[in-house]
Structures are given as structure tokens and as C-alpha cells.
C-alpha positions in Angstrom: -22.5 32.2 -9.0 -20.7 30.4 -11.7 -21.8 31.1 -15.5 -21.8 27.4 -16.6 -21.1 28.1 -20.0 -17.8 29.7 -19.4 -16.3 26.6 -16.8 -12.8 25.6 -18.5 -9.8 23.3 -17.4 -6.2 22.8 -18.0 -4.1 20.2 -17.3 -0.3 19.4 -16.5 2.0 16.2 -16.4 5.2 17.7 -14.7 6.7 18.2 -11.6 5.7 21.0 -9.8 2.9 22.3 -12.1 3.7 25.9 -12.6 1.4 27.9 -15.4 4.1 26.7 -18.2 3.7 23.4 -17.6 0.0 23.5 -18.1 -2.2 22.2 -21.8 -4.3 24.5 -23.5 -7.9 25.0 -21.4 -10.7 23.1 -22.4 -14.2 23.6 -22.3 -16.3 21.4 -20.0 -19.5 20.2 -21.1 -21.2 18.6 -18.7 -21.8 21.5 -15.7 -24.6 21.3 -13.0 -25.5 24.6 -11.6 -26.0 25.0 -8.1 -24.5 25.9 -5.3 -21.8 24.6 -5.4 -21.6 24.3 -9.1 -20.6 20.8 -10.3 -18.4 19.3 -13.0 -18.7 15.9 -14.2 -15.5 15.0 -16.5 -14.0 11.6 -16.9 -9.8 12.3 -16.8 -7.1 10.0 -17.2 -3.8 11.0 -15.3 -0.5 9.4 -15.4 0.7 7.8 -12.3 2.6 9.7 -9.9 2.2 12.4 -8.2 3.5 15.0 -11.1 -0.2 15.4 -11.9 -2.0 18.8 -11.8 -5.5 20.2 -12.7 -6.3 24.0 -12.6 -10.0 25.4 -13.7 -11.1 28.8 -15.2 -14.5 30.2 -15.6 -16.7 33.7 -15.6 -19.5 34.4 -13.2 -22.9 35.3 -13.9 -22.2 38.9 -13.6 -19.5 38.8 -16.3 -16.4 40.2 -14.4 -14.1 37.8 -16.4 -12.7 34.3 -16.3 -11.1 33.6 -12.6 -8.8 31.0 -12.3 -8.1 28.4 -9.7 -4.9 27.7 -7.9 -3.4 24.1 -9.3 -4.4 20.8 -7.8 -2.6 18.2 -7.6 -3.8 14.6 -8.9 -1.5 11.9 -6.9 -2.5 8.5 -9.1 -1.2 5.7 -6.6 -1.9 2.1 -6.4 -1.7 -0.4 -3.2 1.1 -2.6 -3.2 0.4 -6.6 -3.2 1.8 -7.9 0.1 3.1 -11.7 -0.7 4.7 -13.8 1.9 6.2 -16.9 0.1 8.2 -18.0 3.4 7.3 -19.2 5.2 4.3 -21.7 4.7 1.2 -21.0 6.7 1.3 -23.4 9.8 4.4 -24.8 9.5 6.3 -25.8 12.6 9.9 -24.7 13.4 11.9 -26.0 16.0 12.8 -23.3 19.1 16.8 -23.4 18.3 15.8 -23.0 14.1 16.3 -20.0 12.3 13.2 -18.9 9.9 13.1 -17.4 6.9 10.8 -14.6 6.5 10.8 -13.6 2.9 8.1 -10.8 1.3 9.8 -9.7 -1.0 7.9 -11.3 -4.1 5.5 -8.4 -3.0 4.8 -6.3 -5.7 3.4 -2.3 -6.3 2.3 -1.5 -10.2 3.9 1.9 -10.2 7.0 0.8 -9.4 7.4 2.2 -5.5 10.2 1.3 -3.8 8.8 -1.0 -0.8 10.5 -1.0 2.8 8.6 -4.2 5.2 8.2 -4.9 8.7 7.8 -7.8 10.5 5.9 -8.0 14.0 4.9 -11.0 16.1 2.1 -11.4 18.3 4.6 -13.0 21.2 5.5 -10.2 23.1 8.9 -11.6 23.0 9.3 -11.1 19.6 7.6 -8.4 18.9 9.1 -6.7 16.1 11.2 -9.0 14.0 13.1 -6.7 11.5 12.9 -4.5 8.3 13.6 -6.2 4.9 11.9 -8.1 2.3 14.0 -10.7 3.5 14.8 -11.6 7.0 16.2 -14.4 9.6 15.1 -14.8 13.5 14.7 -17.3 15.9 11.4 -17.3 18.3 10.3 -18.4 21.3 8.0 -21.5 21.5 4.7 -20.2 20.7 2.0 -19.7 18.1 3.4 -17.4 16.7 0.6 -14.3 14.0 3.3 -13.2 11.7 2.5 -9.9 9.8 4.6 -7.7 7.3 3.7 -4.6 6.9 4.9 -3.3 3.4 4.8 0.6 2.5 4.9 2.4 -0.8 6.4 5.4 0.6 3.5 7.3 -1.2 0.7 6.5 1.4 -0.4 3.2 1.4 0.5 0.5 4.0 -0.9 -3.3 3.3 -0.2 -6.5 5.4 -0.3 -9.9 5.5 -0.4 -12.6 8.1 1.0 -16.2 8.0 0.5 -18.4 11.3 3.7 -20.4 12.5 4.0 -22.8 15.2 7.9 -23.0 17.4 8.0 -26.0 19.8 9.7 -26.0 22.9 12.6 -28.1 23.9 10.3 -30.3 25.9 8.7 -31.2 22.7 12.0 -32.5 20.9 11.8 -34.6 23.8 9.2 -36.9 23.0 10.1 -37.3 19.2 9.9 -41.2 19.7 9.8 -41.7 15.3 12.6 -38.9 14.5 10.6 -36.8 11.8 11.3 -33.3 13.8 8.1 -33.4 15.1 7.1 -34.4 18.8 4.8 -37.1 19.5 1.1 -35.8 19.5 1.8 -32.8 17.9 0.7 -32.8 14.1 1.9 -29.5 12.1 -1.1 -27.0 11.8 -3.0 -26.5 8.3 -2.9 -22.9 6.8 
């Protein structure tokens, strides 16, 4: 087993985390023998994945300190998936072209984000790549999700549900406001 007494760690803030990049090793206090032995430590990393932790420590029948490979610490936070175009339940006309627009989404380390946009119409399926893009749909209700990446694991979406007439409904737009007659423009 582990001698508790002798549990140590070292830590580095670089890329790759070879034994130069690494602090000096310090002693742990708070060890729970057992099987396995356990550590409780309270670390703070940078963010990024350029973060490394390595341990060192005897055993009980005093061979000398052994020492761990490195582990890398990867600090990475979700990105914040904001659709400001366009409006939740707002009705476009079929022969319209629509704004999709994400790209007030946001990530706190900086990531660079790539989005995709999908529909739940078959027909329109997969709308594009961009924090900013243009289609036309079919007449439909129409789930809109982006799907924005970090490139570092995480993938977060958000919906927004749209409405696209049909011809036919043009049609009977007796008072001229872009709406047909009957139809009222759906609440987000």
C-alpha cells in the first residue's frame, strides 16, 4: 500500500507537460488510506487543455518515492447557444428568405464555435453551417435547432419554432397585413 505520509504532487501549466515544465512537489495533507488510497485537494487550473498533474509518494515498505505518469487537466466550459433570429413563432411567407442568426452565441474560454442548423421538415433537413445563415422552407411548422460546438467537446443547442405558409394562404389575405385570414402568428 501507499505510506500516506509520503503522498506528494506537482503541477504544470504548459503544453505538453514534460518533467521541466512541472512546479516543485508538494505535500498533500489530507490522505485517506485504503484501498485505493484517496486524496482530497482543492486545485485551481487555468483553462485549456495545457493543464497537467503528476503525483509521487513511498509505500509502506519504504522502497522509495514512485512517481505517476502526467495527467492531463482539460478546464473547459459549455458554450451559450443564443438564437436572436429569428423570433420564436414568427410566420414567414413560403417564397421569403429567413435569417437564421446564432452567432451572438458565446463560449468563456474563448473557443472558436462552428453551428449547424437542422429542421424537423424532412425537406429541409439540414439548413447550413454558420453563425449566420439564409434559406427558404417549405410550408410547414417548422423545430429549428443550431447545434454549436466548441471544438473542445461540448455540443449545446437551441430550438426556435417558425411557422412558413403555403401559397394557398397568401390567398385569402382579404386585410393585406402578410398574414392569411384565420391564421394568427404563433406565440413563442
Amino acid at each position: 500500500g501507499v505510506d500516506p505520509a509520503t503522498v506528494e504532487y506537482s503541477i504544470a501549466n504548459e503544453a505538453g507537460g514534460d518533467d521541466k515544465s512541472f512546479g516543485p512537489w508538494k505535500k498533500v495533507v489530507n490522505v485517506v488510506s485504503g484501498n485505493p488510497t484517496q486524496v482530497l485537494l482543492e486545485l485551481e487550473f487555468d483553462w485549456g487543455k495545457d493543464n497537467f498533474i503528476r503525483w509521487r509518494a513511498d509505500d509502506l515498505m519504504g522502497t522509495g518515492s514512485n512517481i505517476s505518469k502526467s495527467y492531463r487537466v482539460w478546464i473547459n466550459s459549455r458554450p451559450k447557444v443564443e438564437i436572436s433570429s429569428p423570433d420564436k413563432g414568427s410566420y414567414f411567407r413560403f417564397d421569403h428568405e429567413i435569417i437564421f442568426d446564432a452567432s451572438d452565441s458565446s463560449d468563456e474560454d474563448g473557443d472558436n464555435l462552428s453551428y449547424y442548423w437542422t429542421s424537423n421538415v424532412s425537406a429541409n433537413k439540414a439548413l447550413g453551417s454558420g453563425g449566420v445563415i439564409n434559406a427558404r422552407l417549405v410550408p410547414g411548422k417548422h423545430i429549428i435547432t443550431v447545434f454549436v460546438s466548441d471544438g473542445n467537446g461540448y455540443n449545446e443547442s437551441e430550438k426556435v419554432k417558425i411557422v412558413v405558409g403555403s401559397k394557398t394562404d397568401y390567398e385569402r389575405d382579404s386585410d393585406g397585413d402578410g398574414f392569411s385570414d384565420g391564421l394568427e402568428r404563433e406565440k413563442g
